[in-house]
C-alpha positions as CSV (number, residue, x, y, z in Angstrom):
1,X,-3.2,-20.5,-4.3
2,X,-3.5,-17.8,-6.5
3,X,-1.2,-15.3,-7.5
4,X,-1.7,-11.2,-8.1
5,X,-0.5,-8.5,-9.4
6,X,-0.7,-5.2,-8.9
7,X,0.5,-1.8,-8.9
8,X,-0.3,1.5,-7.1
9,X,1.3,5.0,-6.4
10,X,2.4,7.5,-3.4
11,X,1.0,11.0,-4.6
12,X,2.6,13.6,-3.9
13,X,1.2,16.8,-3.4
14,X,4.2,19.6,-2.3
15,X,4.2,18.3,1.3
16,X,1.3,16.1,1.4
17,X,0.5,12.6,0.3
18,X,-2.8,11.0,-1.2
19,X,-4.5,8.7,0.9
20,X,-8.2,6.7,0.9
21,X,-10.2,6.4,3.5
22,X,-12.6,3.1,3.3
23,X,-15.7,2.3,4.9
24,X,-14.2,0.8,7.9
25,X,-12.1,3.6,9.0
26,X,-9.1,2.3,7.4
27,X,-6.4,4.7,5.5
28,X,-4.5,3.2,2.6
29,X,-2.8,3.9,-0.5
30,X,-4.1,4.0,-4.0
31,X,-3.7,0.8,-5.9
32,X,-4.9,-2.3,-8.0
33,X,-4.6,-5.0,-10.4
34,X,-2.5,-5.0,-13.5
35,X,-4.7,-5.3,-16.4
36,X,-3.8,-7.5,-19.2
37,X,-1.9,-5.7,-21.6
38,X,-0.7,-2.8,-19.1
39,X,2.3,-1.8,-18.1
40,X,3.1,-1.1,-14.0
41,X,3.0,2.4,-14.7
42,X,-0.2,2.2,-16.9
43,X,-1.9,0.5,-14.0
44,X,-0.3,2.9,-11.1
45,X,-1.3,5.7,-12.9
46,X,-5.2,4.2,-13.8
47,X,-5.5,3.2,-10.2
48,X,-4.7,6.1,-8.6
49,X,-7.3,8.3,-11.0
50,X,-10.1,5.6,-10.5
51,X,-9.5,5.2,-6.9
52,X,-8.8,8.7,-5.6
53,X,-9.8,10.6,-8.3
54,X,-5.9,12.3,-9.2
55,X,-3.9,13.0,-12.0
56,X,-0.2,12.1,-11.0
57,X,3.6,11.8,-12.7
58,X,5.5,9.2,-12.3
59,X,8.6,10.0,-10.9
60,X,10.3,6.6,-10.4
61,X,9.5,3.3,-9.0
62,X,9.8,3.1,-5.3
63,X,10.3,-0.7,-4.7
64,X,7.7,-4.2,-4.8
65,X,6.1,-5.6,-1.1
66,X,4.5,-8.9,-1.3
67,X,1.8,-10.3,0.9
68,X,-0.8,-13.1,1.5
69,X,-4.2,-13.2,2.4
70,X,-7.0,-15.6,2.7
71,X,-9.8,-14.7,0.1
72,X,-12.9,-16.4,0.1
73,X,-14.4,-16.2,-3.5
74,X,-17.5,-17.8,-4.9
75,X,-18.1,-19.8,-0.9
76,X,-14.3,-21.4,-1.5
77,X,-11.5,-19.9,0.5
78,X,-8.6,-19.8,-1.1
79,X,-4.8,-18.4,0.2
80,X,-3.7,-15.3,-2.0
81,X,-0.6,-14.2,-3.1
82,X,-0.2,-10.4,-3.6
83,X,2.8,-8.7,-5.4
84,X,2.4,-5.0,-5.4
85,X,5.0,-2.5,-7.4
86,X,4.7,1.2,-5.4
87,X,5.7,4.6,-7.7
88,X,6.6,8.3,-6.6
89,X,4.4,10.4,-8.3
90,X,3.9,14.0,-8.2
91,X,0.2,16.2,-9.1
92,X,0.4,19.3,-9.2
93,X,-3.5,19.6,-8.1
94,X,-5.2,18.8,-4.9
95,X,-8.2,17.7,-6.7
96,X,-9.0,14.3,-5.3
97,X,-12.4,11.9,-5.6
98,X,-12.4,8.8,-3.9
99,X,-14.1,5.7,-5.7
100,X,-17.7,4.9,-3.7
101,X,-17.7,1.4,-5.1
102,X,-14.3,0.5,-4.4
103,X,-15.7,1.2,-0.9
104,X,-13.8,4.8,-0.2
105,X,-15.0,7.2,1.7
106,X,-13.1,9.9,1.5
107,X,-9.4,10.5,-1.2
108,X,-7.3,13.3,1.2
109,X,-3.8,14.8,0.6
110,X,-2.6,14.4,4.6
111,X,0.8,16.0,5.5
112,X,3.7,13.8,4.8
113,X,4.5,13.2,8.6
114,X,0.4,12.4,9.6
115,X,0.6,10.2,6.3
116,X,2.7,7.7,7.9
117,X,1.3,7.8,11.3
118,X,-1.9,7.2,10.0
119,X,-1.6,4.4,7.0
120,X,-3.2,1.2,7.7
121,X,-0.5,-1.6,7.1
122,X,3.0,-2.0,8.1
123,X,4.5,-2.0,4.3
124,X,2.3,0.8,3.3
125,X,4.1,3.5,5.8
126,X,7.7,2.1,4.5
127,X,6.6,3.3,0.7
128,X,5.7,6.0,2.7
129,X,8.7,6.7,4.4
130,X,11.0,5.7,1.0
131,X,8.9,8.1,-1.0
132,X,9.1,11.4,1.4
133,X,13.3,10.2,1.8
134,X,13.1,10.4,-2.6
135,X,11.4,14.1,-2.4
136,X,14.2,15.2,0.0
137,X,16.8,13.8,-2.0
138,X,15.7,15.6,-4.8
């Protein structure tokens, strides 16, 4: 088993949230490893610029998910062990670009509403959903 960590951020974008669209019609969040030597909030904020292609600031940290998946690297499968620690950040741009070779297709702002109808996994829409309840709050 191998353990991971990494970090990734829900942009915000006055009413609108960042998403990535990959090759296989999937919409998800911007995020990635943790580089050795980085901070969470280095990596959020790298992640979300390589992947979508936007300049975001932190606001705070939402809250960690954890999941597992089966990985098969160099012809071995092997059982992984993802940790991933969500921010709120804010841009105050629209400009987005999304990474070709991390296989994304498109890097959208999508209202806040359609953003969580639309993302792919389960724990991505409740960072979602925790992130647009923060921007009310405030």
């Amino acid at each position: 088993m191998r353990r991971e960590k990494s970090a990734g951020g829900v942009v915000v974008f006055h009413n609108s949230i960042l998403l990535l669209k990959k090759f296989n019609g999937d919409w998800v969040l911007p995020k990635g490893r943790i580089e050795p030597g980085e901070s969470m909030e280095e990596a959020a904020l790298r992640e979300v610029f390589e992947e979508g292609g936007a300049r975001g600031n932190i606001i705070k940290y939402l809250r960690s998910i954890e999941y597992s998946f089966n990985s098969t690297r160099f012809n071995q499968k092997q059982k992984v062990v993802k940790k991933v620690h969500w921010f709120l950040m804010e841009t105050n741009s629209m400009r987005s670009k999304p990474q070709k070779e991390e296989g994304f297709v498109e890097a959208k702002y999508i209202s806040m509403a359609r953003a969580v109808e639309i993302a792919k996994h389960d724990d991505e829409r409740d960072v979602i959903r925790m992130a647009i309840a923060e921007m009310r709050v405030e």
